[in-house]
C-alpha positions in Angstrom: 0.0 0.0 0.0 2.9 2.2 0.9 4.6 2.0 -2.8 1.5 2.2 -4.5 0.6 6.0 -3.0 4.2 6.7 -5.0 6.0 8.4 -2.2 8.9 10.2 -2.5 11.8 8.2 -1.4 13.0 9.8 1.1 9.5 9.9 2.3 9.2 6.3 1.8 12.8 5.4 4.0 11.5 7.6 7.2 8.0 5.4 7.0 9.9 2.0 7.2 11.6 0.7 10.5 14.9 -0.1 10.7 16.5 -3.0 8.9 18.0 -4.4 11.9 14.8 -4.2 14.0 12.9 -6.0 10.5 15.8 -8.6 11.1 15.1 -9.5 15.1 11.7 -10.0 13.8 12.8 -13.0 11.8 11.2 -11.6 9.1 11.8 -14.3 5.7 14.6 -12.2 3.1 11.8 -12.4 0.2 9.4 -10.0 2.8 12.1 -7.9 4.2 13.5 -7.0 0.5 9.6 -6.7 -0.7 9.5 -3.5 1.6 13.2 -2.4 0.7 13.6 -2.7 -2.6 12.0 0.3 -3.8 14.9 2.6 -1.8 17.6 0.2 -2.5 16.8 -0.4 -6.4 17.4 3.2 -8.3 19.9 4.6 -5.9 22.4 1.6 -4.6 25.6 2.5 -5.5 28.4 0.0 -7.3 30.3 -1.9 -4.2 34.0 -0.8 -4.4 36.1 -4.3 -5.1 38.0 -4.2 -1.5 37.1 -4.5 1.3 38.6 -2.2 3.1 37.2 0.8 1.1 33.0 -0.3 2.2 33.9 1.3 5.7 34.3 4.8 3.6 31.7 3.9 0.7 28.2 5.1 0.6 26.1 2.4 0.0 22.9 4.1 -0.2 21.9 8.4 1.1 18.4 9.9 1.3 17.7 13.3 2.7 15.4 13.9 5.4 12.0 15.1 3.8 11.5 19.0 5.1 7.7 18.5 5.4 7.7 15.4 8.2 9.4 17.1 11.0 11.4 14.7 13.3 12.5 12.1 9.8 16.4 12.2 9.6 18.3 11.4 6.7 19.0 8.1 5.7 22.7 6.8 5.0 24.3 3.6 5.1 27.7 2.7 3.8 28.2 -0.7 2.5 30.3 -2.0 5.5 26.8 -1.5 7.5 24.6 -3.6 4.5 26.7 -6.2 3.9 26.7 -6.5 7.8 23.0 -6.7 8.1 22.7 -8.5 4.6 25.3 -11.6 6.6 22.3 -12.4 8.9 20.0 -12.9 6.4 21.8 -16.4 5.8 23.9 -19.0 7.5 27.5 -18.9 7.7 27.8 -21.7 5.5 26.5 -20.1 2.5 29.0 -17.2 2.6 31.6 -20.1 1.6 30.0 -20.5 -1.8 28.1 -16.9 -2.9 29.4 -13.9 -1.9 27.4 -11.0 0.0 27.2 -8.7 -3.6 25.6 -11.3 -5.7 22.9 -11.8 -2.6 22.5 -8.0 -2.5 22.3 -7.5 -6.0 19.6 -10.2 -6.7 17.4 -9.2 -3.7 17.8 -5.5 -4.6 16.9 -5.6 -8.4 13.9 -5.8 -9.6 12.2 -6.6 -13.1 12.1 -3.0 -14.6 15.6 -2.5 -13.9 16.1 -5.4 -16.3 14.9 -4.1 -19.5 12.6 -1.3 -21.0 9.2 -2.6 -22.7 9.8 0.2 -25.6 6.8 -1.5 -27.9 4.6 -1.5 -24.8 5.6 2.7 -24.3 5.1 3.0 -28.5 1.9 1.3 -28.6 0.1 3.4 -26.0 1.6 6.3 -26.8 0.1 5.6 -30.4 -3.0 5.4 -29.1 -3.1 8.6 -27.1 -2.3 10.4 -29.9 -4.6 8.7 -32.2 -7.5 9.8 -29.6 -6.1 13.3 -29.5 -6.4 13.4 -33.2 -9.9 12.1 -33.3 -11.2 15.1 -30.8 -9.3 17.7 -32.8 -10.6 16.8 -35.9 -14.4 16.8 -34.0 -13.5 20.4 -32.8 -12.3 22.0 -35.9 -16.0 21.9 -37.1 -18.2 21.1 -34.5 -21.7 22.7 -36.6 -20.5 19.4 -39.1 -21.4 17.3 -35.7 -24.4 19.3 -34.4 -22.2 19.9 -31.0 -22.9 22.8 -28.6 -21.2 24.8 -26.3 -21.0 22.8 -23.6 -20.1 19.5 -25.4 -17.4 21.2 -27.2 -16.0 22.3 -23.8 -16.3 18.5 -22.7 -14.2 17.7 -25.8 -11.6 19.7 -24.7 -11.5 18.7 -21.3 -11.1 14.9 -22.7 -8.1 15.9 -25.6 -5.9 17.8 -22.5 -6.5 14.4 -19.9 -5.4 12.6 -22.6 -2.3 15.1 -23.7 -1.6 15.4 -20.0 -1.6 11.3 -20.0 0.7 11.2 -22.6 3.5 13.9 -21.4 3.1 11.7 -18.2 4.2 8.2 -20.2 7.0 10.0 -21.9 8.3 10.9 -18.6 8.0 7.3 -17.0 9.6 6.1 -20.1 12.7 8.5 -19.6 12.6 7.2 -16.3 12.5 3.7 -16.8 15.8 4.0 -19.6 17.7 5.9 -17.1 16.6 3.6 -14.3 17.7 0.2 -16.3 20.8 2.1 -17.3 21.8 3.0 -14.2 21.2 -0.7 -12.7 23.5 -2.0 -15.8 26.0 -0.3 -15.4 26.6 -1.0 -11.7 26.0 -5.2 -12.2 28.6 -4.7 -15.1 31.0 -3.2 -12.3 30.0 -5.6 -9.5 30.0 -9.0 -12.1 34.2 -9.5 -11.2 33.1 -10.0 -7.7 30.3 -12.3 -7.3 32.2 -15.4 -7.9 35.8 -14.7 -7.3 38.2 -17.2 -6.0 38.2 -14.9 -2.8 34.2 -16.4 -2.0 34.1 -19.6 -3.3 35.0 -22.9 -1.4 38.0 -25.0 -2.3 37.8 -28.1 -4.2 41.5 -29.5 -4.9 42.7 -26.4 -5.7 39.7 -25.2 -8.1 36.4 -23.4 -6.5 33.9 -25.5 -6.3 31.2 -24.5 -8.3 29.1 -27.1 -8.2 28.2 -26.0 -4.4 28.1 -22.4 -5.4 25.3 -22.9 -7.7 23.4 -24.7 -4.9 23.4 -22.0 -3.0 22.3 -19.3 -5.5 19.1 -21.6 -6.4 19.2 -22.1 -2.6 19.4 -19.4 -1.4 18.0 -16.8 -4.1 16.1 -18.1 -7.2 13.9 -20.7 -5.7 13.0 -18.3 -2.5 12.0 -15.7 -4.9 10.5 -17.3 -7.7 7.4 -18.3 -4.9 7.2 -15.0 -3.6 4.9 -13.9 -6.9 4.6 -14.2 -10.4 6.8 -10.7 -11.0 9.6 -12.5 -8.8 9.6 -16.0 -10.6 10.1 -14.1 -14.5 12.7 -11.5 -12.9 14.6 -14.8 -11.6 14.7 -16.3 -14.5 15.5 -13.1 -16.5 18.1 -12.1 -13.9 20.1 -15.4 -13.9 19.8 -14.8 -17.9 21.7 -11.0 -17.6 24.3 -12.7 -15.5 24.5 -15.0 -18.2 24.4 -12.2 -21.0 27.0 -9.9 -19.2 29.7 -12.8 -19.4 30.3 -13.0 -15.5 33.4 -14.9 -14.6 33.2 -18.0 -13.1 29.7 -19.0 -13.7 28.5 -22.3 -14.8 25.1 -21.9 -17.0 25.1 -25.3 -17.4 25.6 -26.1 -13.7 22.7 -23.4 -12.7 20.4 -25.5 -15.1 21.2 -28.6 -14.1 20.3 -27.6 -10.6 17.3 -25.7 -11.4 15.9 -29.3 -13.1 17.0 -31.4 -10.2 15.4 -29.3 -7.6 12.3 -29.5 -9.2 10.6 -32.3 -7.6 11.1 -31.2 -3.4 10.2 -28.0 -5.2 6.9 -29.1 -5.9 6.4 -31.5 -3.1 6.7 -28.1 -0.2 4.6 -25.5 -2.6 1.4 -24.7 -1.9 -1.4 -24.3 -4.6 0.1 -20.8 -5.6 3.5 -21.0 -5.5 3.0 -23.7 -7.8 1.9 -21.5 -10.1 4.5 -19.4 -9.4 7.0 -22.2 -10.0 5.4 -23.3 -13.6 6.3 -19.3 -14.5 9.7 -19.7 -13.4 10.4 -22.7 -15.5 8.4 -21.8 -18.3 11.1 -18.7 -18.6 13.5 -21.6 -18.2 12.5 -24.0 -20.6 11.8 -21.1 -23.3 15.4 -20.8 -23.5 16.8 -23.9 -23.3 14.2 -24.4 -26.6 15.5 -21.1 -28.2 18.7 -22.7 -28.1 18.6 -25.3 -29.1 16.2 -24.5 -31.9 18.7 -23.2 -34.5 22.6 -23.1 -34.2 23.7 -19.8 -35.4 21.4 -18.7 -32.1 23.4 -20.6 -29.4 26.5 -19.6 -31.2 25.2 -16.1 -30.9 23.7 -16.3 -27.4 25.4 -18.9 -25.8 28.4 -20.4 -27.5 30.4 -17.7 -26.5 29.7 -17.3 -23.3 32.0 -18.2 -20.1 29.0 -19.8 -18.4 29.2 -22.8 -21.2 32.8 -23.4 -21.2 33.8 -27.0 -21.1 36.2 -27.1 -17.9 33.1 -26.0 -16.1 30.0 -28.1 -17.3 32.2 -31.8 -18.0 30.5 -33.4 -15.2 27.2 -32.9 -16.0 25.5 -36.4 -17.0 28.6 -37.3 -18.4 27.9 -35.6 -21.6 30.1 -32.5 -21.9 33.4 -32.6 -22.9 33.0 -36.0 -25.5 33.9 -34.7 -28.4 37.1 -32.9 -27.5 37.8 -35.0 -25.0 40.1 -32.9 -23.1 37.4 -30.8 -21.6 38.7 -27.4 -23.3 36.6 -24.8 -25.3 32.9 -24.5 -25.6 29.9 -26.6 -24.8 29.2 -27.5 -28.9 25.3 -27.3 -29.9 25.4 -31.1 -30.4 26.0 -31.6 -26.8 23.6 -28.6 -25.7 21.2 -30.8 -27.3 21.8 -33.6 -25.9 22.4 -31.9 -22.5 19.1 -30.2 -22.9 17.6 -34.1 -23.8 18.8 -35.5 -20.8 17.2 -32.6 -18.9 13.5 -33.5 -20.5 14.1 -37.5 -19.3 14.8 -35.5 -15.8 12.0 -33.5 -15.8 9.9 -36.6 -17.1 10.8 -38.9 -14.3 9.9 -36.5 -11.7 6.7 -35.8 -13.1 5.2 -39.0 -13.4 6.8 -39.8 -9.9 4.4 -36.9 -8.7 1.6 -37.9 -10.4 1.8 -41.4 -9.4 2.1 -40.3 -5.9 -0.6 -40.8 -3.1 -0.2 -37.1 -2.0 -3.2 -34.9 -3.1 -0.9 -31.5 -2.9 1.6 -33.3 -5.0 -0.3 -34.2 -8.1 -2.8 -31.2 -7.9 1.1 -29.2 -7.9 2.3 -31.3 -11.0 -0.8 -30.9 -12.9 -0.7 -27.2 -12.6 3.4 -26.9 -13.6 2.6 -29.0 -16.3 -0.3 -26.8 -17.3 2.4 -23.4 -17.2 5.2 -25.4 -19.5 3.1 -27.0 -21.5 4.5 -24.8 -24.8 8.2 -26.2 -23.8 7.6 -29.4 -22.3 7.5 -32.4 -23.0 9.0 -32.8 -26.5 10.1 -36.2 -27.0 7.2 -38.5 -28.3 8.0 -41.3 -26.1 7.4 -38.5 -23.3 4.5 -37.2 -24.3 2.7 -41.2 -24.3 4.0 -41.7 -20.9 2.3 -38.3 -19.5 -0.7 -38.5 -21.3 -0.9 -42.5 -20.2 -0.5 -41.2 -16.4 -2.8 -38.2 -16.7 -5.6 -40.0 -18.4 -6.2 -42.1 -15.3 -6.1 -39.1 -13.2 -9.0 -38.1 -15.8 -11.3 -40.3 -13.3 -10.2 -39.0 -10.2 -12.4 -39.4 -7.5 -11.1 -35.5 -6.1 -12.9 -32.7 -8.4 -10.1 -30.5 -8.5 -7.7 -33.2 -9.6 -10.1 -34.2 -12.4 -10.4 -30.8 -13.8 -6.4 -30.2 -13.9 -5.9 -33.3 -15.6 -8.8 -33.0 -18.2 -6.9 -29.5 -19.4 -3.5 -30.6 -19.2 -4.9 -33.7 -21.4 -6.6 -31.2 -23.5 -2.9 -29.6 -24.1 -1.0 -32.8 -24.5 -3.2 -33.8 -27.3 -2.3 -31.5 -29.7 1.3 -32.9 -29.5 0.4 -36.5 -29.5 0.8 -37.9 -33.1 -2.1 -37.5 -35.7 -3.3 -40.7 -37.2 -3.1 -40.1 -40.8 -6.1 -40.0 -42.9 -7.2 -43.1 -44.7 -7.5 -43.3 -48.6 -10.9 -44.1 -50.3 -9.8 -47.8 -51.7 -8.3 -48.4 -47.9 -11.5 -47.6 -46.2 -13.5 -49.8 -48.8 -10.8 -52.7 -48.5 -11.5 -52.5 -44.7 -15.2 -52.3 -44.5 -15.3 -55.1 -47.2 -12.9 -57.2 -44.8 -14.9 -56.0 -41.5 -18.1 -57.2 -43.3 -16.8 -60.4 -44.1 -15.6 -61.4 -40.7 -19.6 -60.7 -39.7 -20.7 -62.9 -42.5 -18.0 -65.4 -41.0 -19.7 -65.0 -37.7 -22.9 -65.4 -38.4 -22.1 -68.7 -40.2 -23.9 -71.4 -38.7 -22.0 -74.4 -36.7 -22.6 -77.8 -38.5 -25.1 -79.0 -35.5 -27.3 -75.7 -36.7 -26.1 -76.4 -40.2 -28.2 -79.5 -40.3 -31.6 -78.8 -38.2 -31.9 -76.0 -41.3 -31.2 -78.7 -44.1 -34.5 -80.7 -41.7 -36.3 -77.7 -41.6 -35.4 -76.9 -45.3 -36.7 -80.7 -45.9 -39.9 -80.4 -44.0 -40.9 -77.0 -45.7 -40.5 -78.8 -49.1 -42.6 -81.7 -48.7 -45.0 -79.4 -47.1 -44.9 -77.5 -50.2 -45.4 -81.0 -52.1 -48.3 -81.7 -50.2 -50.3 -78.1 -50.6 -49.4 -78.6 -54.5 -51.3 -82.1 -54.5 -54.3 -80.9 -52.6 -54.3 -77.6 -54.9 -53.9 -80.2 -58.1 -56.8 -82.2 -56.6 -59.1 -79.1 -56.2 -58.8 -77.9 -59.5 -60.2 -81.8 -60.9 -62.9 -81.7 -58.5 -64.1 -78.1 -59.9 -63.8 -79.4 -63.4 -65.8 -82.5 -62.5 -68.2 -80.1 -60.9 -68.0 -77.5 -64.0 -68.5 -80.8 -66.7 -72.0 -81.6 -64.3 -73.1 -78.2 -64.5 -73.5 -78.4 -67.8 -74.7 -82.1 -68.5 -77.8 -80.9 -66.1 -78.0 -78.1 -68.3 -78.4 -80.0 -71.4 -80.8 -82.1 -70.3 -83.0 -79.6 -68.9 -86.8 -79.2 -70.9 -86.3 -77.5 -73.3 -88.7 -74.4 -73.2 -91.4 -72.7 -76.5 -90.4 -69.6 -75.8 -90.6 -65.8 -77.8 -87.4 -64.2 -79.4 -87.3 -62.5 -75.7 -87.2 -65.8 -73.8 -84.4 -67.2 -76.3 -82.3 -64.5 -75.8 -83.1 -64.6 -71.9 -81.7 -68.1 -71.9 -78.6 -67.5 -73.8 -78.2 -64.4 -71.3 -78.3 -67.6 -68.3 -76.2 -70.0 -70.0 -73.4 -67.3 -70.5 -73.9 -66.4 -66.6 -73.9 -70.2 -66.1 -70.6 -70.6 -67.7 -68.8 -67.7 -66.1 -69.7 -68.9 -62.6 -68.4 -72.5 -63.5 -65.0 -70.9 -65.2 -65.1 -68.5 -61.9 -65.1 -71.7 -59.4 -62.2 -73.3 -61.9 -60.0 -70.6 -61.0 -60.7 -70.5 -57.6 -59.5 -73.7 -57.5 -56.6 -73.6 -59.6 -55.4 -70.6 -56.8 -55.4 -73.4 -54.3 -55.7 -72.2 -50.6 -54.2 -68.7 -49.4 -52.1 -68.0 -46.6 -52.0 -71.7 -45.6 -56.1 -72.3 -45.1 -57.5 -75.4 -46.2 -58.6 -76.3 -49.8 -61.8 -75.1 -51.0 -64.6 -77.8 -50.4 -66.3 -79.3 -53.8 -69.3 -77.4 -55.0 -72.5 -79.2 -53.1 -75.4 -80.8 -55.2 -77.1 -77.3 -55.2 -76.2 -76.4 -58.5 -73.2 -74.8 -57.9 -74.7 -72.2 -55.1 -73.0 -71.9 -51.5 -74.5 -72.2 -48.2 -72.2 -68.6 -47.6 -74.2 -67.1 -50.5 -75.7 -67.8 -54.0 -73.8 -67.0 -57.1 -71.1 -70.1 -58.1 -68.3 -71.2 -55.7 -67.6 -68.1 -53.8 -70.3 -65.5 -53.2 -70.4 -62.4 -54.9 -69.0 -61.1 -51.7 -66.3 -63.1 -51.0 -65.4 -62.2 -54.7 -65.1 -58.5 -54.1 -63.6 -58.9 -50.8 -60.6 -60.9 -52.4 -60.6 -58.9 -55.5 -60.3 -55.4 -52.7 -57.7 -57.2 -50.7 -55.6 -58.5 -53.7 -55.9 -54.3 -55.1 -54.7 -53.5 -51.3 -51.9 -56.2 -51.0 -50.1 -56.8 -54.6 -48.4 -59.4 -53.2 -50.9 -61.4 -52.4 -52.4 -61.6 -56.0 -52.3 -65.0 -57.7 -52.8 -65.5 -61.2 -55.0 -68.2 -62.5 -53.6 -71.0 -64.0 -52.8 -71.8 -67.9 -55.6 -71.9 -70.3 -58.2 -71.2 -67.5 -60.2 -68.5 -68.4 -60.0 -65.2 -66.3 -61.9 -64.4 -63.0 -64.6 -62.0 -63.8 -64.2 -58.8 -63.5 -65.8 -57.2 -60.1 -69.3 -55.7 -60.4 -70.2 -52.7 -58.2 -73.9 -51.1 -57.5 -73.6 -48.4 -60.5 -73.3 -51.8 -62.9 -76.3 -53.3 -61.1 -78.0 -49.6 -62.6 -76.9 -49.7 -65.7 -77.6 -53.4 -66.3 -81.4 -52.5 -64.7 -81.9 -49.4 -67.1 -81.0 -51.7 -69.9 -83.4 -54.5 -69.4 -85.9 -51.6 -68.9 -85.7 -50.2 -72.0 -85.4 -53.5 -73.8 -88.4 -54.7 -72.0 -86.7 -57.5 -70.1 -86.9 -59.2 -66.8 -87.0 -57.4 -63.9 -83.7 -58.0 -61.5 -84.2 -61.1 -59.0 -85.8 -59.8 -55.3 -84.1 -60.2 -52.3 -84.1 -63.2 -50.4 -82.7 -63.6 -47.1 -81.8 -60.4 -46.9 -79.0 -60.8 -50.1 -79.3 -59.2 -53.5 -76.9 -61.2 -55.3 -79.4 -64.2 -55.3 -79.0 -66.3 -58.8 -81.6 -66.1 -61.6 -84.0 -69.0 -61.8 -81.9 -71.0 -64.7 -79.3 -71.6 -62.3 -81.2 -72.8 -59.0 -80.8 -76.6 -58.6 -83.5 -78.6 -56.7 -85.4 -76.4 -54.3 -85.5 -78.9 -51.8 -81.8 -78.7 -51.8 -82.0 -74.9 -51.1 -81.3 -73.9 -47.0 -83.8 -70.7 -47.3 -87.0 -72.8 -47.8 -89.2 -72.0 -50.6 -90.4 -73.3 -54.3 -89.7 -72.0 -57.0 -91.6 -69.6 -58.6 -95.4 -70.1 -59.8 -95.5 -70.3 -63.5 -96.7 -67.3 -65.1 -94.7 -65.0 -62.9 -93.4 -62.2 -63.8 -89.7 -63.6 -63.7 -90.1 -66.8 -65.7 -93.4 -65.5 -67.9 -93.3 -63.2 -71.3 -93.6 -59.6 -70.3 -97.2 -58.4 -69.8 -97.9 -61.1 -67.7 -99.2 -63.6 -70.5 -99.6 -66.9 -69.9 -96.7 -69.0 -71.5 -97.3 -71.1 -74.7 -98.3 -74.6 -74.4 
């Protein structure tokens, strides 16, 4: 709250405590430097290079701001920081980093690193684009129907904005002179960091192994949890030191590290700091992938550089130093590669280790670093299987939040997983032919099923044999029938009738022989949908009991005749040389066939009888006695057998 009111900072230093009261407090270095940074970033001066000139050298001088009455000055020389800085960390990390490096990393911060000049350009472009915009407005404001009073609003608005601008320009002066200043004083300070004088002994040679322990220790890892802005200045930091050529530092070594310590890393973070951590190595991993991404890049960047010399990075993995074999020169950009492979398989192993684990902080932790490097890591195929084998069973995770993490990290790991490629048109036939084969294969019958068809198949045929026979026999008993019809016909008595009556009888003889060529081809059809065989006509002449008029009623004619129209499938045609079933006869043909006979003076139609209208005429009634209904037949002399005009007959 105190740096965001921007106090002046001298303002600012007579506000905080003293340093050595923050340190009796136990206060943790990343909190203590949080609240000091601001004083000790744009105004600490370069550390002279002995020792015995710090007593004398002004570390840091603020004057005492003239409207807080009772604030002094502040002033420290270095001799007093470096004394206060010593507490900060144990005795045995002096042997390894010395007290400038710690006070420069804790002191810095990420604007002193480098000046976003397309983020200052871009704004600054639109400022001025909006100051245009209102000018142009205010130049003609009748144009855009504006009055007073929104003319004088357009003018407040253009001189916020110029005001705004002349503000950025200021800050961006500000920010160059600030990340100047800071430069120049790490380029000064850069001989002393990692001199012989603070580094530990190892046969002779400082041991920089250790010293790189510490400085992840000590100062990168403690940072890059404190917040997002601290985990990109570490990395970006470590890269400067990197950048400036500092003597005596092992990139490689400071990498190596960084991977190694990711695992306890992860295991002690809490939900944010893992966050935190992801940023940090994402920074990381960028670079090892910039370099090793095109060759004239590491030469430019990193092949050149002390921190990749040979005699400093040959113990790493065993990999360093092969091709020379002596361990002199530069790290070559085959070896970087395969340095920077053997990192992934690192990285790999501790990840699935974590995921696999039965700690929920631990896998929610991994999931969410993996979800932050997902852009760098993992690159190898074989790495990418073995993480996206492991997260897809977190995929059904009993714990919500563990389910969610994994579905988006699988979501990300997908789109580097190998496509399948896309089948040609003759492929995909082959294998749908093939796949419908093996269905056909399985549905194959076993030989026990295989033969209760061929008996089935058997039994439906002789079945067959049998309904052919009966139909064969049916069609000789209507013939039989038909051939009596017509002997009784012939030997009927012969009427004296008029020219009318002849042509009466030739009328009933025609209906006669339809109704006998109608009852053959009912019988030639044989029986439908498996019923029995039509019965042989009955001694009546050819008439039903189910209704007069041949075989099958006039009824049951029409009914097959509208079924067979409704269901074409179910037609049958008659047999060879049998004459065709007559066509069906509806109540408008009855009317016409009536009018007819009226105007030709015939016979009336025949009158209902038991409650039916399709009763035959008199010529082809058999025996009354044989008749169900009852009744004679008709007196002679009627009106159905006499001459019209009721005259007698002839004798």
């Amino acid at each position: 709250f105190i740096q965001e009111v921007q106090l002046d900072m001298s303002k600012y230093a007579a506000v905080l405590p003293p340093m050595q009261r923050m340190l009796d407090l136990k206060l943790d270095p990343a909190v203590l430097f949080a609240m000091y940074r601001p004083i000790l970033s744009g105004v600490l001066c370069a550390c002279p290079a002995d020792p015995k000139d710090w007593a004398s050298t002004t570390a840091l001088r603020l004057s005492a701001p003239t409207d807080m009455p009772g604030a002094a000055a502040v002033e420290w020389s270095w001799e007093r920081l470096i004394s206060e800085v010593r507490r900060m960390c144990p005795a045995s990390a002096w042997t390894s980093i010395s007290p400038q490096f710690y006070l420069s990393f804790w002191a810095s911060s990420l604007p002193t690193l480098s000046v976003p000049t397309d983020k200052y350009a871009s704004e600054k472009d639109k400022l001025q684009a909006g100051i245009v915009a209102i000018n142009r407005v205010m130049a003609n404001p009748q144009s855009h129907g504006m009055d007073q009073q929104q003319l004088k609003a357009k003018k407040t608005e253009r001189d916020r904005l110029v005001e705004i601008r002349t503000r950025l320009e200021k800050a961006e002066q500000a920010h160059v002179e600030e990340e100047r200043t800071a430069r120049q004083r790490l380029v000064r300070e850069k001989g002393l960091w990692f001199s012989d004088t603070w580094l530990s002994a190892d046969n002779g040679e400082p041991n920089r192994v250790v010293t790189m322990e510490m400085v992840v220790q000590h100062c990168v890892l403690p940072r890059a949890l404190f917040s997002p802005v601290d985990a990109a200045f570490c990395a970006r930091f470590m890269l400067r030191v990197h950048e400036m050529g500092t003597p005596n530092l092992s990139t490689v070594h400071y990498l190596d590290t960084v991977v190694k310590h990711m695992s306890s890393a992860m295991f002690f973070s809490t939900r944010h700091e893992a966050g935190r951590l992801g940023t940090f190595m994402r920074e990381v991993l960028g670079l090892i992938s910039k370099w090793c991404s095109d060759e004239s890049t590491f030469d430019a960047e990193a092949g050149s550089r002390p921190g990749l010399s040979q005699n400093f990075s040959r113990v790493v993995g065993g990999v360093v130093g092969e091709e020379n074999g002596d361990g002199d020169g530069q790290v070559s950009f085959k070896e970087f590669e395969k340095l920077a492979s053997l990192w992934h398989k690192k990285l790999t192993t501790q990840f699935l280790a974590c995921l696999g684990g039965s700690d929920h902080s631990e896998v929610r932790n991994a999931l969410t670093l993996l979800t932050r490097i997902a852009d760098f890591f993992p690159t190898a195929k074989e790495h990418v299987e073995r993480l996206n084998d492991e997260v897809t069973k977190l995929k059904s995770s009993d714990m919500e939040d563990l389910k969610v993490l994994a579905t988006r990290y699988h979501a990300q790991l997908s789109l580097k997983l190998p496509k399948k490629p896309k089948k040609s048109k003759e492929e995909d036939g082959g294998e749908k032919k093939d796949a419908s084969n093996k269905e056909t294969s399985k549905k194959q019958p076993a030989p026990m099923e295989t033969d209760g068809g061929n008996k089935k198949a058997a039994a439906s045929s002789k079945a067959a044999a049998t309904s052919s026979k009966a139909a064969s026999t049916s069609s000789k008993t209507a013939a039989a029938a038909a051939a009596a019809a017509a002997a009784a016909a012939a030997q009927a008595p012969k009427k004296q009738a008029t020219a009318m009556d002849v042509d009466n009888g030739n009328k009933s003889a025609a209906a006669s022989s339809k109704s006998a060529a109608a009852a053959a081809a009912a019988a030639a059809m044989g029986p439908r949908d498996g019923a029995a065989a039509a019965p042989p006509p009955s001694g009546d002449g050819g008439r039903s009991r189910r209704g007069g008029g041949g075989v099958l009623g006039k009824r049951d004619r029409e009914s097959r005749d509208r079924e067979a129209q409704m269901q074409p499938s179910l037609r049958r045609s008659p047999p060879r040389g049998a004459d065709p079933p007559p066509p069906v006869r509806g109540d408008r043909d009855r009317r016409d066939d009536r009018d007819r006979r009226d105007m030709r003076g015939g016979p009336p139609p025949p009158q209902v009888q038991g409650g039916r209208r399709d009763a035959p005429p008199p010529s082809h009634r058999g025996d009354p006695r044989d008749d169900p209904r009852g009744g004679g037949p008709p007196p002679r002399g009627g009106p159905r057998d006499g001459p019209p005009g009721g005259a007698p007959p002839p004798p």
